[in-house]
Residue, then its C-alpha position, 0 to 999 in steps of 0.5 A: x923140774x921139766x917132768x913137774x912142769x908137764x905133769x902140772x899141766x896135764x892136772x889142769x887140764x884134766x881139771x878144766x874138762x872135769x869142770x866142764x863136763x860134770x855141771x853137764x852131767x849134773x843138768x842131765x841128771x835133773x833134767x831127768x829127774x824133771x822128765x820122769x815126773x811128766x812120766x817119760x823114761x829119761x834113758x829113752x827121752x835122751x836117746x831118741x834126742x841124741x838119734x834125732x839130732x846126730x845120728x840121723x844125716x837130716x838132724x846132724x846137718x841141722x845141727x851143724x846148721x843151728x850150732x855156726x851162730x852159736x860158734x861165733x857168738x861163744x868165741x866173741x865171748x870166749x876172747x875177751x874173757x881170756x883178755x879178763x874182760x867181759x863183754x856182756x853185750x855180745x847179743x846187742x852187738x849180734x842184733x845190730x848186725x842181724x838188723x843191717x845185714x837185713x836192710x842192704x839184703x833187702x833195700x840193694x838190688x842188681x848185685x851178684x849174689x856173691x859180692x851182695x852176700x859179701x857186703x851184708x857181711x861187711x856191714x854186719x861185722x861193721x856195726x857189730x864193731x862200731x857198737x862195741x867200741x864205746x864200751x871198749x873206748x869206755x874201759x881203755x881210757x876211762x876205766x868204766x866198768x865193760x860189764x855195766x857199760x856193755x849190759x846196759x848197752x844191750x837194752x839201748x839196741x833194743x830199742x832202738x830196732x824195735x823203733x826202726x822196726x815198728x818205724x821207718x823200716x817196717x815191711x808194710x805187707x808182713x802180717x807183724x813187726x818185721x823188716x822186708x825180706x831179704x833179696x834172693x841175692x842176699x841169702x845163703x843157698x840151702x845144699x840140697x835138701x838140708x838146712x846147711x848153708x855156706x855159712x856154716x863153712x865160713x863160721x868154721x873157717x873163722x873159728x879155725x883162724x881165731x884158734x889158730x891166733x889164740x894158740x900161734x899168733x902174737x896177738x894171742x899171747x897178749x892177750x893171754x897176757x893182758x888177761x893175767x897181768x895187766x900191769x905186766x903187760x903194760x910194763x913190757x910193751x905190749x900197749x894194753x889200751x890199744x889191745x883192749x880196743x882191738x880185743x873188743x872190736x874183734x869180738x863186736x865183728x865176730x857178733x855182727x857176723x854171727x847175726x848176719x849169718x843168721x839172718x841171710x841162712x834162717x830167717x832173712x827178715x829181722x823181727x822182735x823174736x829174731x834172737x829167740x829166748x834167751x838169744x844166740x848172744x846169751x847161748x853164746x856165753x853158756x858155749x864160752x863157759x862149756x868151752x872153758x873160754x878156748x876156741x877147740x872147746x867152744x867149738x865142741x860145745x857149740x855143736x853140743x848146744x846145737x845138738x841140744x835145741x835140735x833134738x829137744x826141737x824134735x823131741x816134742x812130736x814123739x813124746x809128752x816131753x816140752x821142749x822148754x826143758x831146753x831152757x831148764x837144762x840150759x839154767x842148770x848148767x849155768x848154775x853148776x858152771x858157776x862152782x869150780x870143782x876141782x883146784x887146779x893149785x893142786x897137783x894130785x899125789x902120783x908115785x914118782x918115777x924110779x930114780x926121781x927126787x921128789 
């Protein structure tokens, strides 16, 4: 029974990586396709994509530099989907965070850069936090559809900093719509030549301990429980409103963080085009997805992602090659994501052991 039980276990996860990686291939294949047409050699194309973006140290530690967003954003998604719910305003709550890192990075001055760096981040996580708690209060108490609640959410923030943006805060000298830019004391130091910055660290830092609480801590097995059975969860004690606040809260303060990071390490000013198209919130959703919505996978995929915008960034200046096909094999992805393609309520036929009862 124990033997069955393990060998059921290895299926799914042999199933889940399958599931992962074939729509990866799949993407590959047409974005292939799509670059032979312009006239390229696909092969030569993904290689020098893949030299320019790991193998080189420059494009490897811009990787890495590209991918601590992405980490956090995808585990902000990756949580609640494993709660069973779906917070679609991940990109909304990173923005807000972004946006407020910002203004305390640029209005204090006469803080250590340590205790400044500290309190963009706080305020960061806070607003992240705050955005999210009335799609989770929404849902806790009232049963209002998070994914409805949280989309439509994600347009108010928008607005709402572009108003700040072309209003109040609005840095008078800078040739377009941007905040002013952040104090020397609130921005993360690049380590010598390259792009990487502390931040990286601490994005590495946070996805060890939400793994770590995933798989070992008592929030995690509730919330593997919620995800599966609310009702039981309800019935053994485990208070699935509360977690379902906490939950969401934790996920809006892994977004504040990712836009904060963001904001002090690459940008350090907050513009309309701060997120890019689609945005780290929306990446981040395709890296939970990529992940299978488990912190280890997230982290593989957000440096796959990371290495997929970098070397496409590059592969520009050496080829005819745009660098949108980015986004083609990002929608291709999506699109195969959405087809399981293996059943993991089956267990393959295997030739039992000697002396075993099947």
């Amino acid at each position: 029974m124990i033997t069955e039980a393990r060998r059921k276990t290895r299926y799914a996860t042999k199933a889940t990586l399958l599931d992962s990686l074939i729509p990866v291939l799949l993407a590959f294949a047409l974005g292939g396709i799509l670059i032979f047409l312009v006239g390229e050699n696909p092969l030569i194309t993904y290689g020098r994509m893949i030299a320019k973006a790991i193998l080189e140290p420059e494009g490897l530690l811009r990787t890495l530099h590209v991918a601590s967003p992405l980490l956090l954003t995808g585990l902000a998604i990756a949580i609640t989907f494993k709660a069973n719910i779906f917070n679609m305003g991940v990109e909304g709550q990173m923005l807000l965070g972004a946006f407020f890192a910002g203004i305390v990075g640029s209005r204090f001055q006469g803080l250590s850069p340590d205790f400044h760096r500290a309190v963009c981040i706080l305020v960061a996580m806070a607003a992240g936090m705050a955005f999210a708690l009335i799609p989770a209060l929404l849902k806790a108490y009232w049963r209002v559809n998070e994914m409805v609640t949280t989309l439509m959410l994600n347009y108010c923030a928008n607005e709402v900093l572009i108003f700040l943006s072309e209003g109040v805060f609005r840095d008078p000298k800078a040739g377009y719509v941007a905040t002013p830019m952040l104090r020397g004391s609130a921005m993360f130091n690049k380590i010598g030549n390259s792009d990487l910055t502390a931040f990286t660290f601490i994005a590495v830092a946070v996805a060890l301990a939400i793994l770590f609480l995933m798989k070992r801590g008592k929030l995690g097995f509730e919330i593997e429980a919620i995800g599966k059975n609310p009702s039981f969860a309800e019935a053994a004690g485990m208070r699935v409103r509360r977690k379902i606040i906490v939950v969401m809260l934790l996920s809006g303060a892994l977004s504040g963080l990712a836009g904060a990071g963001w904001m002090m390490s690459e940008r350090f000013r907050y513009s309309l085009g701060f997120s890019g198209s689609p945005g780290l919130g929306w990446d981040g959703m395709l890296i939970s997805l990529l992940g299978a919505h488990d912190p280890a996978g997230v982290m593989v995929a957000a440096f796959f992602y990371g290495a997929l915008k970098v070397g496409m960034s590059k592969i520009e200046l050496f080829t005819e090659v745009p660098k949108e096909i980015v986004f083609v094999i990002q929608a291709l992805m999506i699109l195969f994501l959405s087809i399981k393609y293996i059943d993991r309520t089956k267990v393959r036929h295997e030739r039992p052991l000697k002396g075993q009862i099947r």
